[in-house]
N, C-alpha and C positions, 0 to 999 in steps of 0.2 A: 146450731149455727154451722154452714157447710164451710168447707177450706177457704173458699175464695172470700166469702165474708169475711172469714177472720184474719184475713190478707189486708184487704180494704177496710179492716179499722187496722190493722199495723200502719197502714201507709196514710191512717189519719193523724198518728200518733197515742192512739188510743193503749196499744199495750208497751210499745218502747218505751223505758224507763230508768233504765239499765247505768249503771260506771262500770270505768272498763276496769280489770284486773291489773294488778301490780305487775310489774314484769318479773320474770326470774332471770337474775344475774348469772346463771351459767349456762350459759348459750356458749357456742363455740365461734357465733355473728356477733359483727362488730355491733355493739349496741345503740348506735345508729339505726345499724338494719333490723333489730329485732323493735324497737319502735316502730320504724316504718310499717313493718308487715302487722303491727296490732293493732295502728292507726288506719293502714289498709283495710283490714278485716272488721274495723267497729264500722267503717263507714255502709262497706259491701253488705255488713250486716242490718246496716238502719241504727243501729246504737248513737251515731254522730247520723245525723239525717241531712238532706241535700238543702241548704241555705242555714244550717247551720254554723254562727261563728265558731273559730278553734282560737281557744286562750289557751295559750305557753301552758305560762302558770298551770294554772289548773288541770291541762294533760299531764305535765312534769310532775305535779304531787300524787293524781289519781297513778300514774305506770309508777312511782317512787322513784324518778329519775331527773335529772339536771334540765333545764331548759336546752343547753344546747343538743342534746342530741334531738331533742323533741324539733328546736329550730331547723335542724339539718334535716329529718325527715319529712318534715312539712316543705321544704323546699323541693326533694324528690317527687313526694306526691303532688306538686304544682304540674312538675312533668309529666309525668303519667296523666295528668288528666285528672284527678281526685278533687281536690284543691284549689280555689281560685284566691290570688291574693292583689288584693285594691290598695294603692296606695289613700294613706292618710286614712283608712277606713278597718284594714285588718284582713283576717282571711277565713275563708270561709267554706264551707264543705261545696262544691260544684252542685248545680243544678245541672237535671239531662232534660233539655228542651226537646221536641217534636224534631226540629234539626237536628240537632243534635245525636239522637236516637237513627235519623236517618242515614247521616253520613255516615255512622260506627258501622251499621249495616251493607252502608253501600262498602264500603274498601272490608269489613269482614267475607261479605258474598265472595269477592273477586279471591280473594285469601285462601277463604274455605274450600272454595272450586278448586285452585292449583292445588292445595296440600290432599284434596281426595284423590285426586289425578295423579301426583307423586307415589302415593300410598299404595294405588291398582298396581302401579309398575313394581313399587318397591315393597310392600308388604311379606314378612312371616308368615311362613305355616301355621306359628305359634301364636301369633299374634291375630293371624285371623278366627282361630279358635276361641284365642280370648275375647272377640269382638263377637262374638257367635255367642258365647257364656252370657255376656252380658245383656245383651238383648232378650236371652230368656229369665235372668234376674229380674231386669226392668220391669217383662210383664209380670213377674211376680207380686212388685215392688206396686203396680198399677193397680191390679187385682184387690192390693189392700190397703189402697188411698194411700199409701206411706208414702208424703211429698217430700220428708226430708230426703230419706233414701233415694230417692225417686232422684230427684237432685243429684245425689251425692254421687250416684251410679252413673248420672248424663254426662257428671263431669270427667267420671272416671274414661267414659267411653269415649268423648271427643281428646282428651289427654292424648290416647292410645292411638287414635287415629294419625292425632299433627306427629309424634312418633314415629309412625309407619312413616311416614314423608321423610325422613331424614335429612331433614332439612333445619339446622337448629336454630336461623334466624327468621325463619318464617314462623319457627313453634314460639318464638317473644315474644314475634309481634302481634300474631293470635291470640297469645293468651294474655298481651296486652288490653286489645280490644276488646276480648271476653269480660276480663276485669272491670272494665267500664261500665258493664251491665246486668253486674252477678245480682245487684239490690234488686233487681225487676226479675230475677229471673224466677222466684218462689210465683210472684202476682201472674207473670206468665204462664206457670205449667197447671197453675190452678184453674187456669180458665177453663170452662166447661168443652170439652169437646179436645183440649189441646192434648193431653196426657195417648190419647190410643192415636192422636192424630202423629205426632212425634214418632211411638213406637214405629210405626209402619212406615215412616219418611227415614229411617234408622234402619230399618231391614231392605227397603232398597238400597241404601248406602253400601250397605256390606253387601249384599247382592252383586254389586256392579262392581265393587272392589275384588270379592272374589273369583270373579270373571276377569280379572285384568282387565275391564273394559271403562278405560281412562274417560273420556267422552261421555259415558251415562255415569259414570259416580261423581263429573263435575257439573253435570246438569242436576243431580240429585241432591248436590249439595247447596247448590245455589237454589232449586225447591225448598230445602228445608231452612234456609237463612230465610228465605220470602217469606214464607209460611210463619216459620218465629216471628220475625217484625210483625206482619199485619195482624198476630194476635197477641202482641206486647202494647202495641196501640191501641188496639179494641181491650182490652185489659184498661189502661189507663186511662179509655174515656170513659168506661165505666165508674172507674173511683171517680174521679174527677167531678162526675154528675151528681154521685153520692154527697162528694163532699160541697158542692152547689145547693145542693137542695137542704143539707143538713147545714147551712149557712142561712140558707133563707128563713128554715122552722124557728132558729136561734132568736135571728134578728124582730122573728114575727109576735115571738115569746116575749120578748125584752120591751116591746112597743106597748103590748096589751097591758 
């Protein structure tokens, strides 16, 4: 079974199974926020999946913690985006709808463009170096299907870039909007064709940034935002189909 198969039964449900870890009490964060950010991170992870209800309870005994802090950070993740809460009904992990998906793209595009454009002007010697290191990781990292890393390196790279912007409330709200779509972003890099297609929309970036040339590394960023979306979509109508027709076989099975 190749990556992306085993993507598309993650996001059937087929291997998410998981509870989440008890928290450790010695954090130097209010533990509020060390809630938040596990409750964060089950969701980005798929662990809590999108239409899934969230019980108090039952987050509070699984992290071994009080309901309220659990309360208080289910109310932050409403804001952020994570979390939808219904009256009289309860709350619920967010669904990312087609819109949904659209609009994070359109104000990340316009986002992404200024902070590469910042970066031309304002970038490190050293930090362009780093950004040069990385890109030769990455093909490393492609060469040997390793999507974790793969991942883990994209993230490191675009960090470094909102950075180079020095701009610290522009790097929020990026990495707000990034946050929104980290769960998709495994099913995306696995699509066929995405992984060398990425590298190379990554080496213009820094191309253009190391030229100070504000103007192509914001047009290059806004290619690689495009380019992500339409293959986040075509990733997801994939599942989708899958999970259609493995709905039909079911029902076709159940009849006979």
């Amino acid at each position: 079974m190749n990556t992306f198969s085993k993507i598309q039964n993650q996001n059937r449900g087929i291997v998410m199974d998981r509870r989440l870890s008890p928290i450790k009490l010695d954090s130097y964060q209010p533990l509020r926020e060390v809630v938040c950010e596990s409750l964060r991170e089950a969701i980005r992870n798929g662990v809590l999946k999108p239409g899934e209800r969230i019980m108090e309870i039952q987050l509070a005994e699984e992290l071994g913690v009080s309901r309220t802090p659990v309360r208080e950070a289910i109310r932050k993740l409403e804001l952020e985006g994570y979390v939808i809460m219904m009256p009289r009904r309860g709350t619920y992990v967010a669904t990312m709808s087609i819109r949904d998906i659209n609009e994070i793209f359109e104000i990340r595009t316009a986002l992404e463009s200024l902070s590469n454009g910042l970066a031309a002007e304002r970038i490190t010697d050293e930090e362009l170096e780093h950004l040069q290191r990385l890109l030769v990781i990455i093909g490393g990292y492609i060469a040997d299907n390793d999507i974790e890393k793969i991942v883990e390196t994209d993230i490191e790279f675009h960090d470094l870039l909102y950075h180079a912007a020095r701009n610290t409330r522009l790097v929020g709200v990026i990495s707000n909007l990034r946050d929104q779509l980290t769960r998709f972003r495994t099913l995306s890099m696995s699509y066929p064709g995405r992984l060398e297609a990425t590298l190379e929309e990554h080496r213009a970036i820094v191309e253009a940034i190391a030229q100070g040339d504000v103007n192509t590394a914001r047009k290059a960023a806004e290619m690689h935002m495009e380019n992500s979306e339409k293959t986040l979509l075509q990733a997801m109508e994939v599942v989708n189909k899958k999970q259609a027709k493995g709905k039909k076989t079911s029902k076709a099975a159940k009849e006979k």
